[in-house]
N, C-alpha and C positions, 0 to 999 in steps of 0.2 A: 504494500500500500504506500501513499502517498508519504515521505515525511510530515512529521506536524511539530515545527520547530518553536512551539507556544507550549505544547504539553513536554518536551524535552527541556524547554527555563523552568518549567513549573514541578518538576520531578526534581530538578537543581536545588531550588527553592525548599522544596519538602525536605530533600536532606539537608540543605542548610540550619531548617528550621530543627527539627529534630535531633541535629547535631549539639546545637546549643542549650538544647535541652538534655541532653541526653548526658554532657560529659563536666556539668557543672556540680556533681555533689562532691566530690573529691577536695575542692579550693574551698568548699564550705565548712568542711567537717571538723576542724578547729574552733569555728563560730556554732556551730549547732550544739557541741559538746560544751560550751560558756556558755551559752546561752539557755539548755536546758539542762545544765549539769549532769549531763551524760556519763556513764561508762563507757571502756571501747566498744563490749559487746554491743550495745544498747545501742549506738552510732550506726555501728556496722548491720544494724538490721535497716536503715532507710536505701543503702543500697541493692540490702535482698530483698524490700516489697516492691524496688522498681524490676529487678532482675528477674526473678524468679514469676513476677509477670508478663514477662518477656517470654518463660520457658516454658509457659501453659499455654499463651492464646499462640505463639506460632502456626500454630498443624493448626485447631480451629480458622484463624484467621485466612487460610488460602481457603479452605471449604468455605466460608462466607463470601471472598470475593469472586468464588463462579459461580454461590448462587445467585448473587444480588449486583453483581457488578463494581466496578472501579471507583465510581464516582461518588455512588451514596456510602461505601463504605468508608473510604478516604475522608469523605466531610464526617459523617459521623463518628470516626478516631480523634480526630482535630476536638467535634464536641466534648466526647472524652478529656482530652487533653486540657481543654479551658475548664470543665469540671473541677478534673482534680490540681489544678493552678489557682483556681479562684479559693477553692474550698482553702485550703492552706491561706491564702491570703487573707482571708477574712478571720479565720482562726488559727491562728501559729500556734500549733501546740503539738510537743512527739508527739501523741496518736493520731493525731489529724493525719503531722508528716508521713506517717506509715502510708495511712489511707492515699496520699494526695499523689505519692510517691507511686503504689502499685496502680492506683486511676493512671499515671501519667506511661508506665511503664505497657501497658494494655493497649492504649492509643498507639502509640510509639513502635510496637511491636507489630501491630495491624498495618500500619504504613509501611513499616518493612517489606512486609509481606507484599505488599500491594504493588508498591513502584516500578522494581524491578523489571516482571514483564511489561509494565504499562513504558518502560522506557525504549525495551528492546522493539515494540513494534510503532513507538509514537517517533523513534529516531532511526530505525531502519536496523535491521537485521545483521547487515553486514557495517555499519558503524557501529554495533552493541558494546565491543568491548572498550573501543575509543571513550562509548559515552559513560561506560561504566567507569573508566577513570577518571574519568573530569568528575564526575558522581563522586568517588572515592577524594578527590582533592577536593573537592565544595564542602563534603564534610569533615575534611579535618582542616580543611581553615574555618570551619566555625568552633570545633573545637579549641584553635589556638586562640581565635576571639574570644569566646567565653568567659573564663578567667581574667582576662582581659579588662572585659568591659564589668565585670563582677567588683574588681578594684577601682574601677573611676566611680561607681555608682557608690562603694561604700567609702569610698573618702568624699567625693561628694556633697552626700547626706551627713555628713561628720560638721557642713557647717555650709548649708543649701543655699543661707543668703548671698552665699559670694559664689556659686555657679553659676548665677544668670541664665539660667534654663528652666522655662518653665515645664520643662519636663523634669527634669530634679527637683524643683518645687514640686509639681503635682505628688509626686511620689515619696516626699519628707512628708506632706500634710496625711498618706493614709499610710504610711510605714512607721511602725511603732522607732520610736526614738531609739531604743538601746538593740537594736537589731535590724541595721540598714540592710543587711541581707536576704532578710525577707525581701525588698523590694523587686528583686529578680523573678519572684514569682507573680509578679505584676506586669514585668517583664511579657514573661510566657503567656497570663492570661489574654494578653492584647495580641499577639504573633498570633496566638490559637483560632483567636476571636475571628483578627486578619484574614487568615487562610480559611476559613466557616464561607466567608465572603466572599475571598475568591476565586475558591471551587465551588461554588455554589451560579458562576457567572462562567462560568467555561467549560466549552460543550467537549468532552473527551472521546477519543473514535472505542470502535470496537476492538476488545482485547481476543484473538483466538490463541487459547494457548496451546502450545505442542504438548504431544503426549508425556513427554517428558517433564514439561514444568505443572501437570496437573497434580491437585493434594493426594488422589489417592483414599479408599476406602479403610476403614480402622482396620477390615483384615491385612490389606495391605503391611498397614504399620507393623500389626503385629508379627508377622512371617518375618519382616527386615528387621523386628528388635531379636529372632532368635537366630541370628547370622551374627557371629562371631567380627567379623568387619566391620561391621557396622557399630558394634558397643567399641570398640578399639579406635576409631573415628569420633565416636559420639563423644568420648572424652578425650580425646585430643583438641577438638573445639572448646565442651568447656575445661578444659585447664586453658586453651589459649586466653578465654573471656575470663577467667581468673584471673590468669596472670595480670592481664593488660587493666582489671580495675583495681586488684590488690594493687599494683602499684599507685593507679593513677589518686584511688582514694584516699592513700593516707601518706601519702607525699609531703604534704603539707602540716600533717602533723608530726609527723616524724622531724621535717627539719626546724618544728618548733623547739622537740621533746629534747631533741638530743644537739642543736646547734644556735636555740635560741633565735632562728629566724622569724619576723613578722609574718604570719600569715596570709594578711591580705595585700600583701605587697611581691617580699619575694617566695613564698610559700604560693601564690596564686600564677605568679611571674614562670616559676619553675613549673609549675602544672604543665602551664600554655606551652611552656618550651619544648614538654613531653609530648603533646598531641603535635607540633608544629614539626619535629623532628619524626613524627612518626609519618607526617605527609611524604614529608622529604625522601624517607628511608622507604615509601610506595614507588618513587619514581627510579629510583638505583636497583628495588626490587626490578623493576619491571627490565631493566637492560641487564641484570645478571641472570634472567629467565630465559634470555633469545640467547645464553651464552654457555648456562650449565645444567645440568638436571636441578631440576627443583628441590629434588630430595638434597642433593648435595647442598646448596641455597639455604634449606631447612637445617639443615644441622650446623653450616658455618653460622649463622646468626645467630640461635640456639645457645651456641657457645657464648658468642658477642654478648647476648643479653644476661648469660648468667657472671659472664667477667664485671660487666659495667652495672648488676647490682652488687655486686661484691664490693667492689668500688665506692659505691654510695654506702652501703652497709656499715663500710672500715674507715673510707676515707678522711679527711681532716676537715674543716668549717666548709673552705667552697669546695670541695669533690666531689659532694653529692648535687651541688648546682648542675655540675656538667656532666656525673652520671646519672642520674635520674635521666632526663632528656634524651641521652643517648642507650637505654632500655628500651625506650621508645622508637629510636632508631632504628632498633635492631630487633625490634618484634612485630615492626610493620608489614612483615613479608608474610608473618604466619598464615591469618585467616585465609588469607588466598590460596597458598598453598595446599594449605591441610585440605580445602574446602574442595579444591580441583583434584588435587590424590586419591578424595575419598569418595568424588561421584564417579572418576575414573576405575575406581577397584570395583564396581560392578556393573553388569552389563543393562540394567533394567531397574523401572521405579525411582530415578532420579526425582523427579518432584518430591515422591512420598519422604526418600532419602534426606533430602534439603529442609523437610520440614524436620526431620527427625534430629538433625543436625543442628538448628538454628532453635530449637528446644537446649540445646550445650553451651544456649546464652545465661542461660540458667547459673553457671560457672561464676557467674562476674556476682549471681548473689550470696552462692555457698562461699567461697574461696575468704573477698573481706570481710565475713561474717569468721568464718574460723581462726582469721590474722587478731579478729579484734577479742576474739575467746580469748585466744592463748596473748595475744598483748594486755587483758587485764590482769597476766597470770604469770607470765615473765618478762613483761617489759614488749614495747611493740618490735623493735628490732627482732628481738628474740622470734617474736609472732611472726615477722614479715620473712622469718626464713622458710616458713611453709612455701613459697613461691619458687624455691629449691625444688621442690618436688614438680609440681605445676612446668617448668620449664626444663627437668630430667625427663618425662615424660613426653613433653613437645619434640626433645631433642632425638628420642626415640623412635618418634614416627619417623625421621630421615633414614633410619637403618631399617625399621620393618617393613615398611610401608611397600607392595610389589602391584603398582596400578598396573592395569590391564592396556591402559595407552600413557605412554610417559611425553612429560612437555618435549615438543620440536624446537630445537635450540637450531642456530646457525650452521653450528660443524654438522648436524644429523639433516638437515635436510642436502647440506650439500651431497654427504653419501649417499641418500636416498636415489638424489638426480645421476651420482655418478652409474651406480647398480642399474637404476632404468635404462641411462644410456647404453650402460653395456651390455644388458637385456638386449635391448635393440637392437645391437650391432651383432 
C-alpha cells in the first residue's frame, strides 16, 4: 500500500511520548523515598506495578488490537494513561503511586503492542527496519530528555517567581510545595490528554497482519511455554529488562548513598547520560551487526557491561559518573539481539512467541524489586550485585544460543555470492 508519512511522525511521536514516561522513575527514587519515607523495598515496588503491568496485558493487548482495531485501542491506552497520571496528581500518596504506576504501565504496554505493525505497513515494508530505528533513536532521546527536563522543573518550582513561565507558575500553584516532583505527573497528564486529541483526528489505514505477527490462540501459548527454547529466551529478555532498570532505577540513589551526589542535579544528569549512551551504543550496534555474528556482538558487550558496572560498583567519587552511562553503552545491543536469536530459533508462531517474550518485560519489575530487598539488608551496593547474575546469564545466551538462520554480516554474504557464482560456473 500507499506510504502514509502522517501515521509514521505519529508512531514517532507515541514513542517519544511513552519514552518519557516510561524511563523517568529511576531520577525520582531518591525524592519519593524523602518524601514518603520509604524503605528500599517499598520504593522498589512502584517500579514493579508499572512493570509487571507490562508483563500481563502484552499477549492480551495484541488479541485486543485485531479485535477492535489500531485506532480505538491506541486512544483508549492514552485514556488509561491520563487516568493513572491525573489520579497520582490529585493525590500523591505511595498507594495511589502503586495504583497510578500499574494504570500507567497497562496503557504503555498496549501501545507497544500496537505500533509496531501499524508502522511496518503505514511506512512500507521494505523501509521497516530503517523506520524501526529512527523509532529506537526517538525513544531514547526522550529518554535522555526526561531526567533532563525532570531537573529544570524541580529547581524551577524551588523558586517559580523568577522563571517567568507561566507554565512553571501554573504548575507551582497545583504542585504541593515540598514535592516539585510531583509536577511531572502533570506533565504526563497533559501529553496523555494531547494525544486522546490527536488520535482521535486522524484517520489510520488498514493494518493486515502476516501470519507471523498474529497473537495467536492461549493453546498456542501454551504448547510454546512447554518448548524448552522458549523459557531459555523468555528469560534472557527479562534478565535483559532487569538488568537495564536495576541499573537505570537506583543510579541515582546509589551515587547519593555512597558519593554524596545531588540527586536532582547530577544523580538525574547521570541517569540521562545512561539512556543517551544507550542510543549511541544502538547505532555502533547496528554497524558491528553487518560485521560479526551477533552472538559474538552479545557476548563482547556482555562483558563491557559487566567491566563498566564493576567500575561504578568500586570506582572512586567520578567513576561511577562515566561508568554508569557506559552500562548503558554496552547493553544497548541486547534486546535486539536476544529478540532476533530467539524468533530465529524456531520455525513457526512468531507473533504468539513475541508476545511471550515481551511478557520478560516483567524483569524490569522483579529484578529492582529484589536489589531493593537485599539493599535494605546489606547495603544497596551489596543489593545491586544481583545484576551479576542478570548479565552472567545474558552473556550466556552468546554461547548457547544455535538460531536456525544466523544475522548476514558482510564477509557471509560475500561467500554466499562467491559459492552461487561458482555454482554457476
Amino acid at each position: 500500500m500507499k506510504r502514509n508519512n502522517l501515521i509514521v511522525l505519529l508512531v514517532f511521536l507515541v514513542f517519544f511520548v511513552i519514552s518519557l514516561i516510561t524511563n523517568i522513575i529511576g531520577p525520582l527514587v531518591p525524592d519519593i523515598i524523602q518524601s514518603f519515607s520509604l524503605s528500599l523495598t517499598l520504593v522498589a515496588f512502584l517500579p514493579f506495578a508499572f512493570f509487571i503491568a507490562y508483563g500481563v496485558m502484552s499477549i492480551p493487548a495484541g488479541m485486543l488490537v485485531e479485535k477492535f482495531g489500531e485506532k480505538p485501542i491506541m486512544t483508549s491506552a492514552f485514556g488509561v494513561v491520563f487516568g493513572g497520571a491525573l489520579l497520582f496528581s490529585l493525590l500523591p500518596r505511595y498507594p495511589v503511586a502503586i495504583l497510578s504506576l500499574f494504570l500507567l504501565g497497562m496503557g504503555i504496554a498496549t501501545l507497544q503492542v500496537t505500533i509496531n505493525p501499524l508502522l511496518r505497513v503505514s511506512g512500507g515494508e521494505e523501509h521497516f527496519a530503517f523506520n524501526s530505528v529512527m523509532a529506537q533513536l526517538v525513544f531514547g532521546g526522550a529518554s535522555f530528555l526526561s531526567p533532563l527536563i525532570y531537573t529544570y522543573l524541580v529547581t524551577k518550582l524551588k523558586n517559580p517567581a523568577t522563571a517567568k513561565s507561566p507554565i512553571v507558575g501554573w504548575l507551582a500553584a497545583v504542585t504541593p510545595e515540598n514535592t516539585p516532583w510531583i509536577s511531572l505527573y502533570w506533565v504526563f497528564v497533559f501529553l496523555a490528554l494531547a494525544m486522546v486529541l490527536v488520535l482521535s483526528v486522524i484517520r489510520f489505514p488498514k493494518v493486515e497482519r502476516k501470519d507471523d505477527e498474529r497473537a495467536g490462540a492461549w493453546e498456542t501459548h501454551r504448547r510454546l511455554l512447554g518448548k524448552r527454547t522458549v523459557i531459555l529466551f523468555f528469560l534472557a529478555i527479562f534478565s535483559y529488562v532487569g538488568t537495564e532498570q536495576g541499573v537505570a532505577n537506583w543510579i541515582s540513589q546509589f551515587l547519593k548513598v555512597y558519593h554524596g551526589c545531588d540527586p536532582q542535579t547530577v544523580g538525574a544528569r547521570t541517569v540521562s547520560w545512561f539512556w543517551g549512551l544507550m542510543t549511541a551504543g544502538c547505532l555502533l550496534g547496528l554497524l558491528l551487526l553487518k560485521l560479526i555474528d551477533s552472538r559474538k556482538v552479545l557476548f563482547i558487550f556482555s562483558l563491557g557491561a559487566i567491566a563498566s558496572l564493576s567500575a561504578a560498583f568500586f570506582g572512586g567519587p567520578r567513576v561511577p559518573l562515566v561508568a554508569f552511562p557506559m552500562v548503558g553503552f554496552c547493553i544497548s545491543v541486547m534486546w535486539s539481539i536476544i529478540f532476533s536469536l530467539a524468533l530465529n530459533s524456531l520455525e513457526s508462531h512468531h507473533g504468539s512467541f513475541s508476545g511471550i517474550l515481551c511478557t520478560g518485560v516483567a524483569g524490569g519489575a522483579i529484578v529492582p524489586l529484589i536489589i531493593g530487598w537485599l539493599g535494605d539488608r546489606f547495603g544497596l551496593r551489596t543489593g545491586m550485585f544481583f545484576l551479576y547474575l542478570t548479565l552472567g546469564y545474558i552473556l550466556g545466551v552468546g554461547i548457547w544460543a544455535r538460531p536456525i538462520i544466523v544475522n548476514e554480516t558482510i564477509f557471509s554474504r560475500k561467500k554466499r555470492h562467491a559459492a552461487k557464482a561458482g555454482g554457476q560456473a
